[in-house]
C-alpha positions as semicolon CSV with decimal commas, in nm:
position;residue;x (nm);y (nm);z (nm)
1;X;1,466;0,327;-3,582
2;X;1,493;0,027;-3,750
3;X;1,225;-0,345;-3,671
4;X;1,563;-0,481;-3,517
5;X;1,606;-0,251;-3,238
6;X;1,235;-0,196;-3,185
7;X;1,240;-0,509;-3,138
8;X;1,555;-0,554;-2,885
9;X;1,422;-0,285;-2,670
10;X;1,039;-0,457;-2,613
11;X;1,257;-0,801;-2,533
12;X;1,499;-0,607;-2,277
13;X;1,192;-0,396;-2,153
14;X;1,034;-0,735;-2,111
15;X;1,313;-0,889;-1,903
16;X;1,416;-1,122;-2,146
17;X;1,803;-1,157;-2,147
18;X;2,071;-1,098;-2,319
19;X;2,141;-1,449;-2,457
20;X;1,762;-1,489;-2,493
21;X;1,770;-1,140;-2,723
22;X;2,105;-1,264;-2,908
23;X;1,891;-1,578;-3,001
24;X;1,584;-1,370;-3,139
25;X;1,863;-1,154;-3,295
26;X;2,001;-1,388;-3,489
27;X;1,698;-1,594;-3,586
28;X;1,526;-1,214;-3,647
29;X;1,801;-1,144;-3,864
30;X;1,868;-1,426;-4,104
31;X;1,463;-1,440;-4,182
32;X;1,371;-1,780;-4,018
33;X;1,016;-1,549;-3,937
34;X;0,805;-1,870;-3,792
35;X;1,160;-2,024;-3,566
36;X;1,181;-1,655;-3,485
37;X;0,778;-1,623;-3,349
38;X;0,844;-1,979;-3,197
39;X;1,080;-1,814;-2,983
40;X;0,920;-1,571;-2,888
41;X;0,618;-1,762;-2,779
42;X;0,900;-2,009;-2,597
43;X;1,009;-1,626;-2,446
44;X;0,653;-1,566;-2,315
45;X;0,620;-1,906;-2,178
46;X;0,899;-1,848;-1,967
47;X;0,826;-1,528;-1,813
48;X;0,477;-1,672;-1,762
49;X;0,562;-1,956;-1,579
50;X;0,814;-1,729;-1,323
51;X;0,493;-1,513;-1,275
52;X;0,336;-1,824;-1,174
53;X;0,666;-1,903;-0,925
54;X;0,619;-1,568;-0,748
55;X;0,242;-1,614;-0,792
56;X;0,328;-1,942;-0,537
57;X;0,551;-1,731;-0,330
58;X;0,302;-1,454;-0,227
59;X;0,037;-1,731;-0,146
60;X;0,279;-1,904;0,091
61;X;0,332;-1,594;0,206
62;X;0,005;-1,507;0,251
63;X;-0,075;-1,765;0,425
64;X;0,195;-1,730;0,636
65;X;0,042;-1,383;0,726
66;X;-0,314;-1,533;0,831
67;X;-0,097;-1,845;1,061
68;X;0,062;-1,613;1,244
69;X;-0,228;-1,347;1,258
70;X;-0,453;-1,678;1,434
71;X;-0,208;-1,774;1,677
């Protein structure tokens, strides 16, 4: 297996899209190295700030939970 699709298969294992992968592809592929770790780190950003979203979600959620359990 070659670094390419080592590397395609973390990024769709990691839920990064296809347009997002294409990107990394093409940067990955024409041996811009430090736009291509830029991206990445843009990649992780991303997913780390939905975590955060749903992080929000469970909490109003949550709290939601204790409301209704103190009425």
């Amino acid at each position: 297996m070659d670094g390419w699709t080592q590397i395609r298969e973390c990024m769709e294992d990691s839920g990064c899209s296809a347009t997002a992968t294409r990107r990394a592809e093409n940067l990955y592929q024409t041996g811009a190295v430090e736009d291509f770790i830029r991206y990445l780190r843009a990649c992780r950003c991303d997913a780390l700030e939905a975590i955060h979203e749903k992080q929000k979600q469970l909490d109003r959620l949550d709290r939601l939970i204790r409301d209704t359990k103190n009425m």
